[in-house]
C-alpha positions, 0 to 999 in steps of 0.5 A: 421148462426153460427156452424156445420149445421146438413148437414156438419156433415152428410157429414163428416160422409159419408166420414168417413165411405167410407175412404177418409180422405181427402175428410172429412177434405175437408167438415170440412175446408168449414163448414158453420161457418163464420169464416175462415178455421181452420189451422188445417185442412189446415195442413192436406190438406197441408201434404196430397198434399205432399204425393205420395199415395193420389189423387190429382184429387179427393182431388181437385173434392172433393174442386169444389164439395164444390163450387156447395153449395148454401151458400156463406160461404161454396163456400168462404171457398172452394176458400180459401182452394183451394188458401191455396193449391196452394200457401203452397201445393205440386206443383202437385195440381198446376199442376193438376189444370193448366191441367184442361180445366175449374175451377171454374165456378162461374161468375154468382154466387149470394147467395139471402139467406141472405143480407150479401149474396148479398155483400159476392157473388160478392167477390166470382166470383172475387176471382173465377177470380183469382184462374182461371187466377193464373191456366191458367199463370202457364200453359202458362210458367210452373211455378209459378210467386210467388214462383221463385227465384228473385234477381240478378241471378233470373229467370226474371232477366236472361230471354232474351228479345223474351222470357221476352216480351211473359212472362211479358204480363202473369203477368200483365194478373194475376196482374189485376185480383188480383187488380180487387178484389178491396176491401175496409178496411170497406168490411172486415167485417168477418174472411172469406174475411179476410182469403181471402184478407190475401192470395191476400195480400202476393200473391201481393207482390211477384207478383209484386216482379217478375213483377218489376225484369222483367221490370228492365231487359226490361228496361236494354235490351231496347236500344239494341233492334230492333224496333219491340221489343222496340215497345212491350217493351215501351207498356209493361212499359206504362202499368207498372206505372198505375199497380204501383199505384194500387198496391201501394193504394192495400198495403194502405189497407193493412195497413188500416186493422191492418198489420204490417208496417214492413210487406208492402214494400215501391215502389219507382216510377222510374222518369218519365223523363225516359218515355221520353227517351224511348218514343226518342228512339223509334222515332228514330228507326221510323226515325222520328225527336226527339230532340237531346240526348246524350247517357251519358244522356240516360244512366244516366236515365236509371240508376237512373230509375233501382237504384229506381225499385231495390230498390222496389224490394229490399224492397219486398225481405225483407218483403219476408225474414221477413214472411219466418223467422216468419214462421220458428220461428212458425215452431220451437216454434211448434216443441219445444212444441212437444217435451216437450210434448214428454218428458212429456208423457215418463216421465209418462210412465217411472213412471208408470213402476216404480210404478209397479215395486216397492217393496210391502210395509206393513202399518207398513212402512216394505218394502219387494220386492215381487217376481213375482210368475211364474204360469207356472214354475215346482214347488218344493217339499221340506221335502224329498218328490219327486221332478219330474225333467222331464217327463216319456217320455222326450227324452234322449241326442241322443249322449249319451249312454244309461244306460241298465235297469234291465228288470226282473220285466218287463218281469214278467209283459210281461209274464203274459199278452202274450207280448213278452218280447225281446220287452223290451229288444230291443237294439233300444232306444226310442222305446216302441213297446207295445200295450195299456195297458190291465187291467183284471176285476179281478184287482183293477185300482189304480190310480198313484199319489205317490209311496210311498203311493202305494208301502207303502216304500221308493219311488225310485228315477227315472233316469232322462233322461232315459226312459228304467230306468224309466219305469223298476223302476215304474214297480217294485214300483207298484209291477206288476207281483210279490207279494214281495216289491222290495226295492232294484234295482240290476243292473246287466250286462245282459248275453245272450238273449234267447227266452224265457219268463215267467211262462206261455210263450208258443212258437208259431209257425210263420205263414208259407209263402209260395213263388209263383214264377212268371213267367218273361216275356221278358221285365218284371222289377224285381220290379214288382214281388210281395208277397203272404201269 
């Protein structure tokens, strides 16, 4: 089976339409192409364990979901997913995992779809076995063997002696479920179980790189313990030495399949003389009768024996220091070609923008830059016509004063259509207090548009800023209320105001009002009297 089957594809598609990203990445890493999952993906994963705004827990259901697949291939590729994130991820999704009474449920796993099936499932329930005790040892000492600091200052170096021989048990439990995957170079036939036996491999080294550090500092703590402890601790490191020779035949395959010799560190076996010294000394808390030693002699195996599982562990911490500065290198090539790639993009953009800001040219090679045309902007009139630099109603400068209009016009206009003229006489600026315009049926409307077509003479300049002006001066071009073409405006001061109005003004008498006094009752307000007409 090779490619996106029909039911991956639907998968991702329903969790692309409820949203979860990362429950859709989970489907694409763990299709039932036979190949390992995509780095691609991966990263994602990876950054997504980092964020504070995913869930974990659901990011890890959606994992063990993949896992109740029938097909080995999607089971394989949800384990190595799965390990991916626990060793490059946000230690949250270890710690998620380690609170979990139960993990992979895989024991009894067998795929019969395919003969490849059959050899494929029991690597499964072993790598399943892994993953479940990787869980459990960071739940019992809350943190992870493979990611502490080691060296002379690390933490199993510096661990005192009742702590290190509950701690050095926990390890050796993890160490025989990773060695019990127990594969061989001519099982690694597809990129699945290589992906998978990748991440065993790099997890063994560091593994084994703190399991050694704890047995150096057993074996420089042994000759000061009680007889309890030296019991625990020489039983610890007769189970040491089979675990050595493990590892070191786990690495031989390693090399087998095409990894780098430099990339497999070298175990140096402590002498076994030193097994007899401790065994001696055991004895003799015992009070049982052993051969004579002296402690110069103890002394020097024991050092020669921590000279050579230094030296193992310095050769583990060059591999370690090998695969972190390769991962840096990867890590910076990546970054350079997104830079590169970044400055090509601006590049681009930046010659688009001068394409379209570039000046027209003709065919007969004459460039002329053509000015961008403002569709919205005021246009210009040129030949003496009129040019309008403000609208009729546009408002004056509130602190400046006003020019007084020459109102006779408009008073003969008011006059003749009953409306009071001392309203246009009115000291208030910016107020025009009559009603809409009324037209008689006797009288043709002419529609504005120029006044020198309408008056037939020189169109009159309009004062900008200047409402009162304005109006006076359109009223006398249109020649409302008198026959004779007005071509001059006499401005003049304006005498007293009196209360009258044209030809055909009549006075009016006001309306009386008459005043209803109320009676005040005790305890009555002044302000609740009224008005009546």
């Amino acid at each position: 089976m090779s490619g996106q089957s029909l039911t991956d594809r639907i998968t991702a598609a329903q969790h692309s339409v409820t949203g979860s990203a990362a429950s859709r990445t989970v489907c694409k890493a763990t299709t039932h192409e036979i190949m390992g999952p995509k780095k691609k993906h991966l990263d994602y994963l990876i950054h997504c364990t980092n964020e504070m705004n995913v869930n974990i827990p659901q990011l890890a259901d959606s994992l063990f979901e993949r896992t109740t697949n029938n097909s080995w291939v999607v089971v394989f590729k949800s384990l190595i997913t799965t390990h991916h994130l626990m060793v490059y991820g946000n230690e949250r999704f270890v710690q998620y995992l380690a609170s979990r009474n139960t993990l992979f449920n895989l024991s009894n796993f067998l795929d019969k779809s395919a003969l490849q099936g059959y050899d494929m499932s029991t690597f499964i329930r072993r790598y399943s076995r892994y993953l479940n005790e990787k869980a459990v040892s960071y739940r019992q000492v809350a943190f992870d063997f493979t990611k502490v600091k080691r060296g002379v200052e690390g933490v199993m170096r510096t661990m005192n002696i009742e702590k290190l021989l509950k701690t050095i048990p926990i390890i050796q439990n993890q160490m025989d479920a990773l060695l019990d995957f127990n594969v061989n170079s001519s099982d690694l036939t597809n990129g699945i179980i290589n992906a998978a036996f990748m991440l065993l491999f790099k997890d063994s080294i560091r593994l084994f790189a703190a399991y050694n550090e704890g047995i150096i500092n057993l074996l420089e703590k042994y000759f000061d313990m009680k007889k309890v402890q030296c019991k625990e601790g020489l039983d610890i490191y007769k189970k040491f030495l089979p675990r050595m020779t493990r590892v070191s035949e786990f690495l031989k395959i390693a090399e087998q399949v095409g990894i780098d010799r430099g990339d497999i560190p070298d175990l140096s076996q402590a002498p076994s003389s030193l097994l007899d010294a401790l065994e001696q000394h055991l004895a003799s808390l015992e009070g049982k009768k052993v051969k004579d030693s002296t402690a110069a002699s103890r002394a020097s195996t024991l050092s020669s024996a921590v000279s050579s599982l230094a030296n193992t562990g310095m050769s583990f911490t060059r591999v370690d220091e090998r695969e972190k500065q390769a991962a840096l290198e990867e890590e910076q090539s990546r970054l350079k070609a997104l830079k590169e790639q970044r400055v090509k993009e601006l590049s681009q953009r930046l010659s688009f923008t001068t394409t379209d800001m570039s000046p027209v040219c003709s065919s007969s090679a004459s460039c002329s830059s053509a000015p961008a045309v403002d569709l919205f902007s005021t246009p210009s009139c040129s030949n003496g016509m009129l040019k309008v630099e403000s609208d009729l109603f546009y408002l004056q400068n509130p602190f400046q004063q006003p020019a007084q209009p020459n109102l006779s016009a408009a008073s003969d206009w008011a006059g003749e259509r009953g409306y009071d003229p001392i309203l246009l006489s009115s000291s208030v600026p910016f107020q025009i207090l009559s009603p809409p315009l009324k037209l008689s049926p006797s009288r043709p409307t002419v529609a504005y548009s120029d006044p020198q077509l309408v008056s037939g003479g020189h169109p009159e300049k309009l004062v900008s800023d200047d409402l009162d002006s304005s109006l006076a001066n359109l009223v006398g071009n249109l020649e409302i209320g008198n026959t004779s073409t007005k071509n001059d405006i006499h401005w003049t001061q304006p005498g007293e105001k009196k209360m009258t109005g044209g030809l055909n003004w009549q006075p009016k008498a006001a309306p009386s009002t008459t005043w209803n006094p109320v009676s005040m009752c005790p305890g009555r307000k002044t302000s609740e009297m009224f008005w009546r007409d």
